[in-house]
N, C-alpha and C positions, 0 to 999 in steps of 0.2 A: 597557582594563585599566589600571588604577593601578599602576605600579611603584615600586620603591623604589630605581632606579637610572637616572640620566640615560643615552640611546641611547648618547653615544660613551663612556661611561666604561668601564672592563676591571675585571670584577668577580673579586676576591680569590680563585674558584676558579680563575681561568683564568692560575694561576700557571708552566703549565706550555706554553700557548699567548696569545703575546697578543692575546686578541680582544676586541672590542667589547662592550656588550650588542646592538647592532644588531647586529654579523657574527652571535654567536651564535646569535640570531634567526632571521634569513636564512639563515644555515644547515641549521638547522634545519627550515624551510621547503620547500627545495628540495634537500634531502638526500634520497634513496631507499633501500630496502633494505638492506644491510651497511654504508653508510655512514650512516645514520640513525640506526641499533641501537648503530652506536660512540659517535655524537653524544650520543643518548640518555642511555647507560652512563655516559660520562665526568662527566654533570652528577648524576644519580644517584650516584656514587660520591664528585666532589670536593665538590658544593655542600651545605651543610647542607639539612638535612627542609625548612624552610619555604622556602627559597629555591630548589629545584626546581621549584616550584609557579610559579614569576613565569616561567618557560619551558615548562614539561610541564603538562600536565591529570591528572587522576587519570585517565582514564578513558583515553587516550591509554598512558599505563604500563600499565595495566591488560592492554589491548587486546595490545601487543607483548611482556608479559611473560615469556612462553614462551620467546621469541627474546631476549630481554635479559638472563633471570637469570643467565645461564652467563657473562657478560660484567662482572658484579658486583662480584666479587672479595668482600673481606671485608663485604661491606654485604650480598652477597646474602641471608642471613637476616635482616636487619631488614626490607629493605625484601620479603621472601617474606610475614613476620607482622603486616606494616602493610596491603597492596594482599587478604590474604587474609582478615583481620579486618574490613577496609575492605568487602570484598565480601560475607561473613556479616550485616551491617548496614545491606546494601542501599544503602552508599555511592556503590559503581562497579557 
């Protein structure tokens, strides 16, 4: 996958942990259950719409949405009317 961020740089969301694009990664990766859903949520809510994408799958969001929206904060209705319009079009 093509990124638009070199592995060790700390991308502009993770102004609140400083992590890598690899930690974030690998995180991600080997994250289970409650800790996933938090990992999840935090990139969902700080990173812009198209920048979610260079970490998460649609389908991947889609999949845990259930267990994510509640976790959302104020994003939860965009991203409910994106992954649900997304799904009506046979995207996810």
């Amino acid at each position: 996958m093509k990124t638009k961020w070199r592995e060790d740089e700390v991308p502009y969301f993770c102004w609140d942990r400083p992590r890598t694009v690899a930690q974030v990664r690998e995180a991600l990766q080997t994250a289970r259950g409650a800790e996933r859903l938090r990992l999840t949520a935090w990139i969902m809510r700080e990173a812009a719409f198209a920048d979610v994408w260079e970490f998460l799958s649609p389908h991947e969001v889609w999949a845990e949405f259930g267990d994510l929206e509640r976790r959302l904060g104020r994003r939860r209705g965009f991203w409910r009317y994106i992954l649900k319009t997304w799904h009506e079009l046979g995207r996810i």
